[in-house]
Backbone as CSV, one residue per row, in Angstrom:
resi,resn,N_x,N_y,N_z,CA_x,CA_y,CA_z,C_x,C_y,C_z
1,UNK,0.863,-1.178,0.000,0.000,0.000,0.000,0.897,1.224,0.000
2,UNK,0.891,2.233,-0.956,1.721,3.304,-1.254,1.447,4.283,0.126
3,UNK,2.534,4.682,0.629,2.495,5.348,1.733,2.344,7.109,1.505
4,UNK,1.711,7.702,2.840,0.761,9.155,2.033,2.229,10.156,1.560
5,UNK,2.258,10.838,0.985,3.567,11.812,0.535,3.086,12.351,1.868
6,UNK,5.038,12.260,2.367,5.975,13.213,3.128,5.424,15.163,2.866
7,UNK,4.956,15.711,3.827,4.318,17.108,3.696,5.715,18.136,2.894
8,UNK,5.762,18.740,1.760,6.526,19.564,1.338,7.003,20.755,2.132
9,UNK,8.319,21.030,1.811,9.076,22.290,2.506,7.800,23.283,1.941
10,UNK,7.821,24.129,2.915,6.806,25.838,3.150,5.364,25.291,3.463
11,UNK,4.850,23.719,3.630,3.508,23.679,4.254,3.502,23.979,5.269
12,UNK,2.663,24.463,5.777,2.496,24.476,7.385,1.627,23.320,7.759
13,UNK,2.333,22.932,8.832,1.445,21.334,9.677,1.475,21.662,10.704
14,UNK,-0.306,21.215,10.897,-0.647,21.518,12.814,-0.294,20.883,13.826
15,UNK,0.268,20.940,14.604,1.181,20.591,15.523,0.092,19.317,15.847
16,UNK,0.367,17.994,16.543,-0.446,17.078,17.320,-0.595,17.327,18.158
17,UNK,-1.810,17.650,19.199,-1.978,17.541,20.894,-2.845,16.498,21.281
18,UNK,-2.017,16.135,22.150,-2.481,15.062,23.274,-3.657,14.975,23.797
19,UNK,-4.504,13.529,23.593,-5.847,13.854,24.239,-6.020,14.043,25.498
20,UNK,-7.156,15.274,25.855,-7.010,15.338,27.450,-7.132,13.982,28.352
21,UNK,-6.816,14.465,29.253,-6.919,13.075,30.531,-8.377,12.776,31.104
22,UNK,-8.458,11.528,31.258,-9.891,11.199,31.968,-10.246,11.614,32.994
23,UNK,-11.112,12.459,33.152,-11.592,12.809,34.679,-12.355,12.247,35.040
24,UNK,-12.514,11.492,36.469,-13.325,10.646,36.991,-14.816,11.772,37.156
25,UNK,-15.687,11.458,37.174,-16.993,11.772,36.981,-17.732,11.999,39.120
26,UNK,-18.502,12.836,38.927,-18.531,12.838,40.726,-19.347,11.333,40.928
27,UNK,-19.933,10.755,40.444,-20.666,9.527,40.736,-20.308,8.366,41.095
28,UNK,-19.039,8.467,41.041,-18.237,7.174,41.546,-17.856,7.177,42.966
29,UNK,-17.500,8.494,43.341,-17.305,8.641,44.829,-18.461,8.441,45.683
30,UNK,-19.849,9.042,45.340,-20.639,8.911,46.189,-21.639,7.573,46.030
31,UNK,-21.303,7.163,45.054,-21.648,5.195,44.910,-20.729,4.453,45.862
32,UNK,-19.241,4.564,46.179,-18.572,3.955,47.222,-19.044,4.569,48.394
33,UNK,-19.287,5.345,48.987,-19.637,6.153,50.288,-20.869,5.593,50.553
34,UNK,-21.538,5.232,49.646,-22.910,4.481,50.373,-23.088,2.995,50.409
35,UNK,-21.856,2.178,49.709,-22.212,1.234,49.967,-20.887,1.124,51.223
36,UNK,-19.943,1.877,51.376,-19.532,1.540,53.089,-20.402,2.267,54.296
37,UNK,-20.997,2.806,53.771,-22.451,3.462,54.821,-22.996,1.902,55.665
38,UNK,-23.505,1.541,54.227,-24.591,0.507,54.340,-23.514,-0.806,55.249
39,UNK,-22.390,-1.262,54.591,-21.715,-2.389,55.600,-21.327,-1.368,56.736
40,UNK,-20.775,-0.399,57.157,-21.121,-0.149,58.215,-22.130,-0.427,59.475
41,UNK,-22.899,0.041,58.923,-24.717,-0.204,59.356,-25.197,-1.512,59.473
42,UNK,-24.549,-2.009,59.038,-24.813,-3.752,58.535,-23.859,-4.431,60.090
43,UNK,-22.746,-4.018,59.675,-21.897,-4.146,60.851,-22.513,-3.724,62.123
44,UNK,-22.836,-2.725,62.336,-23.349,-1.818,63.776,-24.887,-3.223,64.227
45,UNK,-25.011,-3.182,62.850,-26.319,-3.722,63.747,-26.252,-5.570,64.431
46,UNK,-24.900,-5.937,63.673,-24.954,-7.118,63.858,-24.546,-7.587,65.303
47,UNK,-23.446,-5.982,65.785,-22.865,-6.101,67.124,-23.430,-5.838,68.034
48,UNK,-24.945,-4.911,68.075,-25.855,-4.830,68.810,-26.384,-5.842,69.048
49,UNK,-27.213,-6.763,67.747,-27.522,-8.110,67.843,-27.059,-8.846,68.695
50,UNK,-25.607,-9.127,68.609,-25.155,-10.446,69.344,-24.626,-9.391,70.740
51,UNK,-24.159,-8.312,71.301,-24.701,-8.216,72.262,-25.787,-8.306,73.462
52,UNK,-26.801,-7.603,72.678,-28.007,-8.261,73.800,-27.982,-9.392,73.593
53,UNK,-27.653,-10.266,72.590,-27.945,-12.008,72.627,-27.009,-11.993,73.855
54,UNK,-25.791,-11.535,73.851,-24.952,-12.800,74.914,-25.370,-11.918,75.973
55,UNK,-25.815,-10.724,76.117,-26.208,-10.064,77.876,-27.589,-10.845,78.226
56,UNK,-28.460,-11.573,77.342,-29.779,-11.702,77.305,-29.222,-13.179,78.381
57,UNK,-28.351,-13.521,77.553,-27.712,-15.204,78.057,-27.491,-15.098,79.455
58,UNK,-26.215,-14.073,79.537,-25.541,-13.767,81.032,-26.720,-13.799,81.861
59,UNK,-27.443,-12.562,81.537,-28.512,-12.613,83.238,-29.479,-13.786,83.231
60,UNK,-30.203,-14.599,81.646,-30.517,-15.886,82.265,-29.893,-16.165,83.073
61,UNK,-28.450,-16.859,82.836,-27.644,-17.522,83.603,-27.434,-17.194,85.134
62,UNK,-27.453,-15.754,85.697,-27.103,-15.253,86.961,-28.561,-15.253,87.172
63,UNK,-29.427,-14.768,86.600,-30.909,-15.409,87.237,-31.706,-16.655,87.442
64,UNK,-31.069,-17.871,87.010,-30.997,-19.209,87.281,-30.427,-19.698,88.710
65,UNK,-29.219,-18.831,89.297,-29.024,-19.082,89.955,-29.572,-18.617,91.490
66,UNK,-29.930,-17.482,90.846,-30.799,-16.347,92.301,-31.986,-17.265,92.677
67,UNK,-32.772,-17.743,91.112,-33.833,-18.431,91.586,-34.058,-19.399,92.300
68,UNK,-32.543,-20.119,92.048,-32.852,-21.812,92.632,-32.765,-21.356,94.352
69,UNK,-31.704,-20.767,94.658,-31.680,-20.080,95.945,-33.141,-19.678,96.566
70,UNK,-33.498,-18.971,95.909,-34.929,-18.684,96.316,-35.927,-19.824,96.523
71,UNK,-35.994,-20.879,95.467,-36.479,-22.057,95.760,-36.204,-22.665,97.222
72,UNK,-35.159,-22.823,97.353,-35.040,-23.297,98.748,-35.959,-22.324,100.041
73,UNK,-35.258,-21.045,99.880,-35.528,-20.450,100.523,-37.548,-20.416,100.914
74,UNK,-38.164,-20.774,99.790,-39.421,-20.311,99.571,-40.131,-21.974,100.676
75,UNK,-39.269,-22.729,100.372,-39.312,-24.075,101.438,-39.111,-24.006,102.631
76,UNK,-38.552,-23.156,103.188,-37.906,-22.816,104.441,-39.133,-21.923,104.985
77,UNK,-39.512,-20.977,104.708,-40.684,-20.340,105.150,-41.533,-20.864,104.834
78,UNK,-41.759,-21.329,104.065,-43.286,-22.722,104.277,-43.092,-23.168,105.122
79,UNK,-42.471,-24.466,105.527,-42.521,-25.301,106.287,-42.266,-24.517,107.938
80,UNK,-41.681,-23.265,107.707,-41.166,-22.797,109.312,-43.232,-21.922,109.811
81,UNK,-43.450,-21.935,108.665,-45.127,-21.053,108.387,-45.625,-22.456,109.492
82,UNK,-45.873,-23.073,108.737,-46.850,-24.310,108.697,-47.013,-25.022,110.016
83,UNK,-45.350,-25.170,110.312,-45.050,-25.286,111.745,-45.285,-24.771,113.349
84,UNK,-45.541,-24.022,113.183,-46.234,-22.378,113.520,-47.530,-22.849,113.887
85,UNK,-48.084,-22.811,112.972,-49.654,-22.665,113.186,-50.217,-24.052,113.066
86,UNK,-49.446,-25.345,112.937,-49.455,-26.266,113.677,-49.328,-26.577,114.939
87,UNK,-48.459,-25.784,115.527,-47.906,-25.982,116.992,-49.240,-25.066,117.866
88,UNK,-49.321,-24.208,117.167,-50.734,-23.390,117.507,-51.884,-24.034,118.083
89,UNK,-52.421,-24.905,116.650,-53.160,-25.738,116.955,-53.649,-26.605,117.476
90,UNK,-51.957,-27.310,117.383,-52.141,-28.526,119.031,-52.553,-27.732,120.105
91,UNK,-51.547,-26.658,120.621,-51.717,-26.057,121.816,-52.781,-26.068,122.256
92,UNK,-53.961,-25.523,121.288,-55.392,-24.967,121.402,-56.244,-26.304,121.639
93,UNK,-55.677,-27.457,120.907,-57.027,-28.499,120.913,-56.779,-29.232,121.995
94,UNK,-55.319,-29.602,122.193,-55.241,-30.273,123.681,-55.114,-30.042,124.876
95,UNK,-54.862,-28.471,124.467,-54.544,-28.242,126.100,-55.828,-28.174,126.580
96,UNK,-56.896,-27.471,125.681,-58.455,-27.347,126.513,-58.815,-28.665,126.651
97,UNK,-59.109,-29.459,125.889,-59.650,-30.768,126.293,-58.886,-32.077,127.061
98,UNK,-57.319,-31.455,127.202,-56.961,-32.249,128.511,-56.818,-33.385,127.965
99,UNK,-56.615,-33.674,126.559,-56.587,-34.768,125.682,-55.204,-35.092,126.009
100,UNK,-54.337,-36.519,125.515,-52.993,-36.208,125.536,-52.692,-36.657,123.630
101,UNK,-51.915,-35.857,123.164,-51.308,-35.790,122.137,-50.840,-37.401,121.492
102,UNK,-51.533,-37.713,120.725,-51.020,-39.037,119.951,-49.931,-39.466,119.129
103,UNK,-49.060,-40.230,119.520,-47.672,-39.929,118.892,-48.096,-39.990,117.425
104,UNK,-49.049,-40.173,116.421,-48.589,-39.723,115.077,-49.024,-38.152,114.860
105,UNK,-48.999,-37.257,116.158,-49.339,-36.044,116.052,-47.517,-35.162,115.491
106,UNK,-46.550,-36.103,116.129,-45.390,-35.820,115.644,-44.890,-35.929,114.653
107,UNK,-46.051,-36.821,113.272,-45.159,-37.248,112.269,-45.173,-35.215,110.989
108,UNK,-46.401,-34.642,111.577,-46.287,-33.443,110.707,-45.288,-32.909,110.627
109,UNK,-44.589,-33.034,111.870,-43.625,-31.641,113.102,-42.085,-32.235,112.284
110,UNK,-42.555,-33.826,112.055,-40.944,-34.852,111.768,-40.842,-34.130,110.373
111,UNK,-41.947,-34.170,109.386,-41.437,-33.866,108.132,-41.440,-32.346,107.726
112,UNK,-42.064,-31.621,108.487,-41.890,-30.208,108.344,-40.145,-29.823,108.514
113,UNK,-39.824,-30.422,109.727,-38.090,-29.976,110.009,-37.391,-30.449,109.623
114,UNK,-37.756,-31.858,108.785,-36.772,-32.789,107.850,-37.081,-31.404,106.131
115,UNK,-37.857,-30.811,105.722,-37.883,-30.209,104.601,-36.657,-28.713,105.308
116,UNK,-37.266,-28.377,106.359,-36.324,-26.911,106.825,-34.122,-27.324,106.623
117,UNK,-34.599,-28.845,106.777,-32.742,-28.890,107.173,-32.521,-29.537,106.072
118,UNK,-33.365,-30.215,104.617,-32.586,-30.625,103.668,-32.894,-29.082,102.999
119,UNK,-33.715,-28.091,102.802,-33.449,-26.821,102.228,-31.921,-26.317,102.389
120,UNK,-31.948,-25.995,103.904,-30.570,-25.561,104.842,-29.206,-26.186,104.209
121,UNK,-29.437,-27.290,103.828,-28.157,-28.112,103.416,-28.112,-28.033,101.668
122,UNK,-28.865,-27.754,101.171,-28.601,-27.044,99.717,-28.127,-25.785,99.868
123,UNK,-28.753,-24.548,100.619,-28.053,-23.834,100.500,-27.113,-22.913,100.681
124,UNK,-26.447,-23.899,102.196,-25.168,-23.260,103.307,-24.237,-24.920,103.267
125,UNK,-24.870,-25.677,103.189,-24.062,-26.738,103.200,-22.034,-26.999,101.907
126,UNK,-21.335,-26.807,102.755,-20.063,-26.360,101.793,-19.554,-27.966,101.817
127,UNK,-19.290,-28.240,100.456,-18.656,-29.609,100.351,-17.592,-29.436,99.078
128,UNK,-17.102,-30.778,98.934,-15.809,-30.464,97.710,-16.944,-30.461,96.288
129,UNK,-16.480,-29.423,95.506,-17.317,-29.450,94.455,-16.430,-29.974,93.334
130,UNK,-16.578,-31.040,92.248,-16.194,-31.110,90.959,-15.658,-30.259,90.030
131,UNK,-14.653,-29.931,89.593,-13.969,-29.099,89.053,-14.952,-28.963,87.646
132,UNK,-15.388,-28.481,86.573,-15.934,-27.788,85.525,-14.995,-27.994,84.630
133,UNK,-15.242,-28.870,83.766,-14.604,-28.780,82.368,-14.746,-27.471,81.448
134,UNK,-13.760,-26.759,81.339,-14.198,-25.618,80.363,-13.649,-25.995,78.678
135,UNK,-14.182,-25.483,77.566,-13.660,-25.648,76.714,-12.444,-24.515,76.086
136,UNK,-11.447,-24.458,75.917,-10.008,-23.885,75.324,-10.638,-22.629,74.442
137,UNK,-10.377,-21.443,74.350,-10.655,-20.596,73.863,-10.109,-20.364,72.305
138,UNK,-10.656,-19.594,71.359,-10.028,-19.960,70.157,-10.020,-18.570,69.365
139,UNK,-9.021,-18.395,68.400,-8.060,-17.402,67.616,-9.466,-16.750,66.891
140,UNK,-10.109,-17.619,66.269,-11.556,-16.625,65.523,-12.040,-15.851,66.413
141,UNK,-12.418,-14.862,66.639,-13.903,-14.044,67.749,-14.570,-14.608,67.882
142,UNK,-15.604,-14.846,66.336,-16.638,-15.555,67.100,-17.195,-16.838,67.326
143,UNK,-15.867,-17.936,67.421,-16.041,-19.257,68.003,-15.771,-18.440,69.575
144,UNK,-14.719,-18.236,69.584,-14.426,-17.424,70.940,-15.600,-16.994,71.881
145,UNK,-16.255,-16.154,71.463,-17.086,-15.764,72.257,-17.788,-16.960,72.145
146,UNK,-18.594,-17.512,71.493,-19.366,-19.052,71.928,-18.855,-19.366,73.334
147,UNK,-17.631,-19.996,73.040,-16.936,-20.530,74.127,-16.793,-20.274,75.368
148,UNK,-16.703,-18.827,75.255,-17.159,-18.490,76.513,-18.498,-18.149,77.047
149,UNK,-18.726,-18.328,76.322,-20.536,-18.292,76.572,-21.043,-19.743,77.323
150,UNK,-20.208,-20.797,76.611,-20.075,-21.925,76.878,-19.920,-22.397,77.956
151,UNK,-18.476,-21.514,78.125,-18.263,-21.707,79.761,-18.884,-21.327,80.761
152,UNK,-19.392,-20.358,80.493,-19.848,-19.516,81.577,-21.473,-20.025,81.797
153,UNK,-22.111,-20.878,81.062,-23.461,-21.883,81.150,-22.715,-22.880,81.589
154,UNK,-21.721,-23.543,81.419,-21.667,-24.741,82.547,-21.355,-24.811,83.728
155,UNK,-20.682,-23.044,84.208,-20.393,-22.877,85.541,-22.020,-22.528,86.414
156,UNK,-22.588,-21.790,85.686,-23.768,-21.543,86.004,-24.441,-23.273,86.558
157,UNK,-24.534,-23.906,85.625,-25.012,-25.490,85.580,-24.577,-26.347,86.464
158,UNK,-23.662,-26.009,86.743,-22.474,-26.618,88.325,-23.626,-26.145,89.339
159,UNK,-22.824,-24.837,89.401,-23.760,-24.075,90.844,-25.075,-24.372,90.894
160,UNK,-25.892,-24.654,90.062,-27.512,-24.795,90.313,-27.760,-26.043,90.255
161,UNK,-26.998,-26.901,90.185,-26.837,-28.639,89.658,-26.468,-29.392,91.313
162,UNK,-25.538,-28.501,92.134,-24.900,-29.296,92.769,-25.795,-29.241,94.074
163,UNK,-25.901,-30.296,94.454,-27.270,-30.188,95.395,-28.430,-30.738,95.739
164,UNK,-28.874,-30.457,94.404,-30.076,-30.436,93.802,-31.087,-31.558,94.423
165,UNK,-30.616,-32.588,94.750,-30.938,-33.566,95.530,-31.770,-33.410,96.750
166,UNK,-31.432,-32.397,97.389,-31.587,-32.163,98.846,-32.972,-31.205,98.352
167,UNK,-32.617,-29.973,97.806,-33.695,-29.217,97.197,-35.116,-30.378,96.772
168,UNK,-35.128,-31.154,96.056,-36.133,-31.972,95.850,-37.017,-33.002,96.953
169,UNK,-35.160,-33.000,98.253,-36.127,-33.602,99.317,-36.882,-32.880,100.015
170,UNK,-36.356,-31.742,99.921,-37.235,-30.445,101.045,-38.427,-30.440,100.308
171,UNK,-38.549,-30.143,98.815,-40.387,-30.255,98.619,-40.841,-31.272,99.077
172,UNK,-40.448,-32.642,98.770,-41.265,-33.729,99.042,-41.415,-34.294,100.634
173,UNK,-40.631,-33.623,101.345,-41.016,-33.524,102.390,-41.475,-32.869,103.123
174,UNK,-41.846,-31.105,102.792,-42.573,-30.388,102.891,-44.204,-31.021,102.576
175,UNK,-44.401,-31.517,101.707,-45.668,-32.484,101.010,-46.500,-33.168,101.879
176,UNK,-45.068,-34.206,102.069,-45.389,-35.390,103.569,-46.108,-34.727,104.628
177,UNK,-45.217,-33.523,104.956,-45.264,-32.961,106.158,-47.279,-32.312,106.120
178,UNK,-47.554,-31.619,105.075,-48.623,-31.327,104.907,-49.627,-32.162,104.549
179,UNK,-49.437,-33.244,104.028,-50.243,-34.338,104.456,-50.793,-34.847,105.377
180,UNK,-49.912,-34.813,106.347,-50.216,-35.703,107.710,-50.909,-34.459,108.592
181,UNK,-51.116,-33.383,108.553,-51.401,-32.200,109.412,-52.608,-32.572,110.074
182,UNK,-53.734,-33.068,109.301,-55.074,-33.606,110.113,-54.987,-34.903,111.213
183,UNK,-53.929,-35.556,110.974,-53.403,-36.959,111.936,-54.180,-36.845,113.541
184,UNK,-53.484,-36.335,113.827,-53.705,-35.915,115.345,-55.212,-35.286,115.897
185,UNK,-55.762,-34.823,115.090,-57.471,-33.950,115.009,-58.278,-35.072,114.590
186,UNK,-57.585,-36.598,114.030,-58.900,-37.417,113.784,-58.620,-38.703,114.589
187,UNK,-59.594,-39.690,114.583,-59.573,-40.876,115.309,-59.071,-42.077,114.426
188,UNK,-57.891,-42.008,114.549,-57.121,-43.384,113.236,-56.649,-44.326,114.119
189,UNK,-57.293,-45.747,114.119,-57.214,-47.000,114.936,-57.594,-46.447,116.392
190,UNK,-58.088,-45.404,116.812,-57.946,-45.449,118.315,-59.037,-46.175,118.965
191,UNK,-59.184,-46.411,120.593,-60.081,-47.453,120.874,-60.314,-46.326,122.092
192,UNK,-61.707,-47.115,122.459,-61.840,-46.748,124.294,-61.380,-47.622,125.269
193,UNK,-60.961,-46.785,125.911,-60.486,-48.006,127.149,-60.938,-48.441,128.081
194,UNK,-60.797,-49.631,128.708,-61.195,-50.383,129.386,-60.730,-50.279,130.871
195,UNK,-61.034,-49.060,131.346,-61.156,-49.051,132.952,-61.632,-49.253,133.977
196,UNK,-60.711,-50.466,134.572,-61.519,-50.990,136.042,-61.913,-49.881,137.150
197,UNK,-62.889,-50.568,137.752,-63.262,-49.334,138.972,-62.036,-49.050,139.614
198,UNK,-61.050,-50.048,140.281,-60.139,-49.497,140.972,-59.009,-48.763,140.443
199,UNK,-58.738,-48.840,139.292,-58.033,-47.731,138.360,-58.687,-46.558,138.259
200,UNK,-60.086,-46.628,138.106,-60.755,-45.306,138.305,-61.057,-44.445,139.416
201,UNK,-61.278,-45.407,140.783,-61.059,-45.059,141.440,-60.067,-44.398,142.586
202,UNK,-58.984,-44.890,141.937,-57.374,-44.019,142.410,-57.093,-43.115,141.104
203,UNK,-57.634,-42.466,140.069,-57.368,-41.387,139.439,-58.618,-40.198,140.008
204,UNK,-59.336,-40.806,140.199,-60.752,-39.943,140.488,-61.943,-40.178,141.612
205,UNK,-60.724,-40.247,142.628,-61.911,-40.600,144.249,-63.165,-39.523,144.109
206,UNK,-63.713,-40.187,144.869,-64.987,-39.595,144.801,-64.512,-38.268,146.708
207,UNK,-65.143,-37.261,146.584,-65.574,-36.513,147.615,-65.701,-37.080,149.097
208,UNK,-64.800,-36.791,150.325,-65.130,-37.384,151.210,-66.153,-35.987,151.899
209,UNK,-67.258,-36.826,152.421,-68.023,-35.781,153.171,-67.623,-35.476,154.415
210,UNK,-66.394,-36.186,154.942,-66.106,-36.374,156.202,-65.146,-34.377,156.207
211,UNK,-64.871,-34.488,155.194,-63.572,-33.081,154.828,-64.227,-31.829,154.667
212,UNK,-65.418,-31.705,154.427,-66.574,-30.707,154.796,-66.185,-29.094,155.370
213,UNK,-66.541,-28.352,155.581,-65.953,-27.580,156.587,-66.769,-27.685,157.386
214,UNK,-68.478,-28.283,157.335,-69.232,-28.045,158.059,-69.627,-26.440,158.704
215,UNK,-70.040,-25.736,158.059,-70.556,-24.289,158.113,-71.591,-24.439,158.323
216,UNK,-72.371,-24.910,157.456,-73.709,-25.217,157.972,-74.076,-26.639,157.098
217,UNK,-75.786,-26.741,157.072,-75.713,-27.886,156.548,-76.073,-27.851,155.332
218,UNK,-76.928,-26.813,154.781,-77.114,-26.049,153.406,-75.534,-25.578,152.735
219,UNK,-74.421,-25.094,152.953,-73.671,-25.153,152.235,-72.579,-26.140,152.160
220,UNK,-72.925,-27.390,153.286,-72.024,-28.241,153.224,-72.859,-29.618,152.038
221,UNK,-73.643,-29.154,151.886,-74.482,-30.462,151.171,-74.380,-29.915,149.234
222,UNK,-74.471,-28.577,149.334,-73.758,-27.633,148.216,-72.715,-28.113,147.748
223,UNK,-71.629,-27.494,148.502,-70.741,-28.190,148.361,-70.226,-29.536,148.024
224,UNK,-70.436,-30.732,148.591,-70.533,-31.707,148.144,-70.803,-32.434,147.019
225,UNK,-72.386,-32.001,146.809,-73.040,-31.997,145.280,-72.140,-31.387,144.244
226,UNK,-71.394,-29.967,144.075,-71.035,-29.701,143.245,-69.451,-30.226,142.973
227,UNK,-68.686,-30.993,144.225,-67.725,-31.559,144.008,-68.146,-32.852,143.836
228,UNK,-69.355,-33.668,143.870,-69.307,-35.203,143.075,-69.732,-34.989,141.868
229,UNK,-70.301,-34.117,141.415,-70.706,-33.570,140.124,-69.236,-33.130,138.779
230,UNK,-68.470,-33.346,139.647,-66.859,-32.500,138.941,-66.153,-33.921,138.688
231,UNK,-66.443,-34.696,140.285,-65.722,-36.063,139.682,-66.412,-37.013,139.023
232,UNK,-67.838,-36.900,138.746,-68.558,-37.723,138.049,-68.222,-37.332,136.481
233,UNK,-68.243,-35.527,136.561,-67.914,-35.495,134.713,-66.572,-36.265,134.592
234,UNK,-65.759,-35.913,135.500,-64.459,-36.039,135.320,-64.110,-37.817,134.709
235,UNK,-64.605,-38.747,134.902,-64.985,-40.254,135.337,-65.591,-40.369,134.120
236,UNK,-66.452,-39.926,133.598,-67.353,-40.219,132.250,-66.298,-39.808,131.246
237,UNK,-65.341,-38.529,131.138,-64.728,-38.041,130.464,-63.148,-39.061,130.292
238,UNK,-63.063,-39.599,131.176,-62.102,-40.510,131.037,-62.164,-42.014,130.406
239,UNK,-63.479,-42.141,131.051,-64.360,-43.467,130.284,-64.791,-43.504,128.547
240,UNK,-64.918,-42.067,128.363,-65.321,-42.020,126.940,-64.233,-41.282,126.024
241,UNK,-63.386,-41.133,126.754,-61.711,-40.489,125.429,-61.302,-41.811,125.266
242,UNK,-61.081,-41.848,123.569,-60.133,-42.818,122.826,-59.108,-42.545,123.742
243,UNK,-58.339,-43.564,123.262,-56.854,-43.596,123.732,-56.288,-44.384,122.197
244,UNK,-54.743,-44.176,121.670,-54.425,-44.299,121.178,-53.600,-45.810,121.258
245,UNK,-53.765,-46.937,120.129,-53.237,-48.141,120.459,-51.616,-47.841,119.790
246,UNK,-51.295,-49.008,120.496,-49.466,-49.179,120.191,-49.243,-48.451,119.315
247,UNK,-47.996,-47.255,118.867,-48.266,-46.703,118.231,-46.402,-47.280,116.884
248,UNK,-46.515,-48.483,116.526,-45.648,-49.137,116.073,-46.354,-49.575,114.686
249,UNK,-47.342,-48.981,114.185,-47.847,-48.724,113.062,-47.549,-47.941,112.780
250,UNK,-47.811,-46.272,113.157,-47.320,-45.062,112.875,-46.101,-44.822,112.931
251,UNK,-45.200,-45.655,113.979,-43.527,-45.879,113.335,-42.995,-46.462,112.078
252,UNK,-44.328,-47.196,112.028,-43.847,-47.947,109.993,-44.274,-47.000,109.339
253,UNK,-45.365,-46.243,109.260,-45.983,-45.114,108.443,-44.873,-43.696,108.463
254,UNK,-43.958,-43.528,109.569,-43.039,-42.839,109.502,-41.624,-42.977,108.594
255,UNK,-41.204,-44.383,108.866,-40.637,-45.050,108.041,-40.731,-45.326,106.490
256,UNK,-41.672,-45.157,106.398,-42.285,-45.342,105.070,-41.948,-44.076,104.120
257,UNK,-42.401,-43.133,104.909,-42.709,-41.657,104.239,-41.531,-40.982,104.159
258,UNK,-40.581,-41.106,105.424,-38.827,-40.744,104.897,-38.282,-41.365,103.364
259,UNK,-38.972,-42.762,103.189,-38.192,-43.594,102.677,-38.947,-43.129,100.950
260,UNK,-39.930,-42.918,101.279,-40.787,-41.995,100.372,-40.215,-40.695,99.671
261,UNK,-39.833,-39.959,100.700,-39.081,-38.541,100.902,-37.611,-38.985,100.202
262,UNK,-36.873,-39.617,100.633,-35.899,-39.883,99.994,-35.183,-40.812,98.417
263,UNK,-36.597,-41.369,98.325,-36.255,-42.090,97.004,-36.774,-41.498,96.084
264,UNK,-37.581,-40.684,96.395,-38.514,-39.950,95.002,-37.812,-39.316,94.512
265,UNK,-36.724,-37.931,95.009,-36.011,-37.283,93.921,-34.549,-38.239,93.248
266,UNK,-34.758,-39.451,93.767,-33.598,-39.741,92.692,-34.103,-40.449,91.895
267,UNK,-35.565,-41.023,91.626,-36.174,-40.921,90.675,-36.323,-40.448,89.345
268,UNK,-36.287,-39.240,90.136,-37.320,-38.225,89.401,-36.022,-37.479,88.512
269,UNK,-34.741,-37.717,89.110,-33.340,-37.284,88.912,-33.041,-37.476,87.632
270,UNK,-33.526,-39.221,87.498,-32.806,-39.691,86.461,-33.289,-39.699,85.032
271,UNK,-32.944,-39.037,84.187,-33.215,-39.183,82.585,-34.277,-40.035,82.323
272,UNK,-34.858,-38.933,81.628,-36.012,-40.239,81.128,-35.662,-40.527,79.492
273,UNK,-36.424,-41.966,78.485,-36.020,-41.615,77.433,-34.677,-42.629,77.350
């Protein structure tokens, strides 16, 4: 291909200039500025997120433990309640009627203070505790934080775990204990007894008229009357109160109900499934 003729001496030729330079346009800057806005924002919100997640965790965890405490505690004033106005009650029913107290009147009183001292021993009782496996912390953040999240739920799980036993006997013997509360207010196996005159008669002589003051004969005959009248109630009232038989039934029924009290939470302990 013939190449163009070389420009002749006296032409004038227009010099070449360089094309201008590219100027970036304003739209590129403020297209990057909003999309690090947005991962910003993206970011901000994700660290809020998993903050309250792991503060949401923490105070579960420290409020798991306030509660179980309280559990006990909420056993302890029951049963110290109950006790109370049990002891009340006897006071009131036997002391007026001069009754005497039937030993299964003790089995309420047995399991009320058996719930107060297995509470007590969950939650002052100091023994060697099991050391806590923790898991090794790690170079990522956020396995890291897991992990300690991790840890810090199985220490929680220790402290509210270790025990726990005793806590379950105090309800169920709090239970017992409120079960048996009517015992003593009803007639279970009791009999009347069989008193000879001369047994009755050395608890409850009759009035000698001979001891009189003799004042006159109108208030000594008064008198009299209203003291054979005291030992006659007195005599009927002895003749017609139950009395309570051997009470080596209600020692098995005691027996029973500890044994009750104590096997149920490890029962109830174990995994089901």
């Amino acid at each position: 291909m013939p190449s163009a003729d070389p420009p002749q001496s006296g032409e004038d030729v227009a010099p070449h200039s360089p094309a201008p330079p590219h100027t970036p346009t304003a739209a590129a800057p403020a297209t990057a500025t909003v999309e690090e806005s947005a991962v910003a924002a993206n970011r901000a919100t994700n660290v809020a997120y998993d903050q309250g997640y792991y503060n949401a965790v923490l105070a579960i965890g420290q409020g798991a433990i306030t509660q179980s405490r309280s559990a006990a505690q909420v056993v302890q004033t029951a049963a110290a309640a109950i006790g109370t106005l049990y002891a009340g009650a006897l006071g009131v029913s036997f002391s007026v009627s001069s009754r005497q107290l039937p030993f299964r009147g003790i089995l309420p009183a047995l399991f009320l203070g058996l719930a107060i001292a297995a509470s007590s021993v969950y939650i002052a009782y100091l023994g060697t505790d099991t050391p806590v496996a923790m898991e090794p912390l790690h170079t990522s953040p956020p396995i890291r934080m897991q992990r300690r999240l991790d840890n810090f739920l199985r220490i929680v799980s220790a402290v509210v775990s270790r025990r726990t036993y005793w806590l379950r006997v105090s309800v169920v013997a709090l239970g017992m204990g409120v079960l048996f509360l009517p015992l003593p207010f009803i007639s279970v196996g009791d009999v009347t007894p069989a008193i000879s005159t001369q047994a009755l008669n050395a608890a409850y002589p009759w009035p000698d008229p001979h001891a009189l003051p003799h004042a006159s004969a109108t208030v000594d005959q008064t008198l009299f009357s209203a003291e054979v009248q005291e030992v006659a109630s007195e005599r009927q009232r002895a003749l017609a109160q139950p009395i309570e038989k051997q009470p080596w039934g209600w020692v098995g029924v005691a027996a029973l109900g500890a044994l009750f009290v104590f096997v149920i939470p490890v029962l109830r302990a174990r995994p089901t499934g």
